[in-house]
C-alpha positions in Angstrom: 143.7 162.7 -39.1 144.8 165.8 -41.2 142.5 166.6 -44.1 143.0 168.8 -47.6 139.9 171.2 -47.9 140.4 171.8 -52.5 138.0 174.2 -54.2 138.5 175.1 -57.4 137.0 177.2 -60.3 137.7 177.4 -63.6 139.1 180.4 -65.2 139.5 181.6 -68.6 142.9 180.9 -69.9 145.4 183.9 -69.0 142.8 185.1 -66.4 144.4 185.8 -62.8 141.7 188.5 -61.6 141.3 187.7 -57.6 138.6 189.9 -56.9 136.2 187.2 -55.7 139.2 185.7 -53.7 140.3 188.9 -52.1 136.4 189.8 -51.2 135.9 186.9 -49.0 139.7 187.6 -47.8 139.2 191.0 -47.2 135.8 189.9 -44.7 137.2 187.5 -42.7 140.4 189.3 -42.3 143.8 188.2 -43.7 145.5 187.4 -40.0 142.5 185.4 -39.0 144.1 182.2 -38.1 141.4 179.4 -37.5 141.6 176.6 -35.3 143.0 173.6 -36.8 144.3 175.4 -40.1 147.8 174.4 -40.8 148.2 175.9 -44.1 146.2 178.0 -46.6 147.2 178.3 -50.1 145.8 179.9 -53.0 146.8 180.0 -56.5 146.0 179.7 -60.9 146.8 176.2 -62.8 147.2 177.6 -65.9 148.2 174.2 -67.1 144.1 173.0 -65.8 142.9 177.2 -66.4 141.6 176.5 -62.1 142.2 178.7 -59.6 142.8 176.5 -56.7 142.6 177.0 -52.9 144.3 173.7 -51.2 144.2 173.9 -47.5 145.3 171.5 -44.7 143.6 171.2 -41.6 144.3 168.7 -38.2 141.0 167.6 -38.9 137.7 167.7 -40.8 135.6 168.8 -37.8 138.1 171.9 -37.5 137.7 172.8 -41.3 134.0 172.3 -41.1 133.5 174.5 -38.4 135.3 177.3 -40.0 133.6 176.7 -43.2 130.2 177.1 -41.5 130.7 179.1 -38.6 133.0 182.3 -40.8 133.6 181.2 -44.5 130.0 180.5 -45.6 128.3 183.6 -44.4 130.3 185.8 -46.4 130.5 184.0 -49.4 126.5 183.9 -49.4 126.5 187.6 -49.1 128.5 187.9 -52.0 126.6 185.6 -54.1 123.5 187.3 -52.9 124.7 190.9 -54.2 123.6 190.7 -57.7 126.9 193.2 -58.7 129.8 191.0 -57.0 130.2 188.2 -59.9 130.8 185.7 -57.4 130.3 182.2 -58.2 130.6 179.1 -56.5 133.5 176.6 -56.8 132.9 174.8 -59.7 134.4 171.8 -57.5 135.4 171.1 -53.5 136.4 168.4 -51.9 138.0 166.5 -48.5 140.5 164.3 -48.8 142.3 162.3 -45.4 146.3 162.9 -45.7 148.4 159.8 -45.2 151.4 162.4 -43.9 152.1 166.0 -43.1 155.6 166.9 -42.3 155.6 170.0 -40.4 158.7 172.9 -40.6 
């Protein structure tokens, strides 16, 4: 079953800086394409002040892996050096998908 990965954080109204974003894109590699993703998306809610990453995998397993196995190690190297800034999603979440409708 096809799964949303959402993480969000909240931002200051106005504020689109993507340095933490473009850190953890800029170690894994922007043409990294993981098993099971089938869409990544990134982007500010002004209207809810989030910056939002929605992505959609084939399944959670596939999404977990990633998350453990490349996503996580780099994001706790940022938040262990004191001068990134980084900060954890102030909320995540899974969520099954009733239907995908692929191009």
């Amino acid at each position: 079953m096809a799964v949303v990965f959402v993480q969000e954080w909240n931002i200051e109204p106005g504020d689109h800086a993507t340095a933490n974003y473009d850190a953890v894109a800029e170690r894994i590699g922007r043409d990294v394409r993981p098993d099971g993703l089938v869409i990544h998306t990134a982007g500010f809610d002004d209207e809810l002040n989030v910056f939002r990453i929605l992505d959609v995998w084939e399944s959670e397993a596939q999404a977990q892996a990633f998350i453990d196995g490349q996503l996580m190690p780099v994001v706790m190297d940022l938040m262990n050096d004191a001068d990134s800034g980084f900060d954890p999603p102030h909320r995540q979440s899974f969520y099954e998908l009733h239907d995908v409708i692929h191009p």
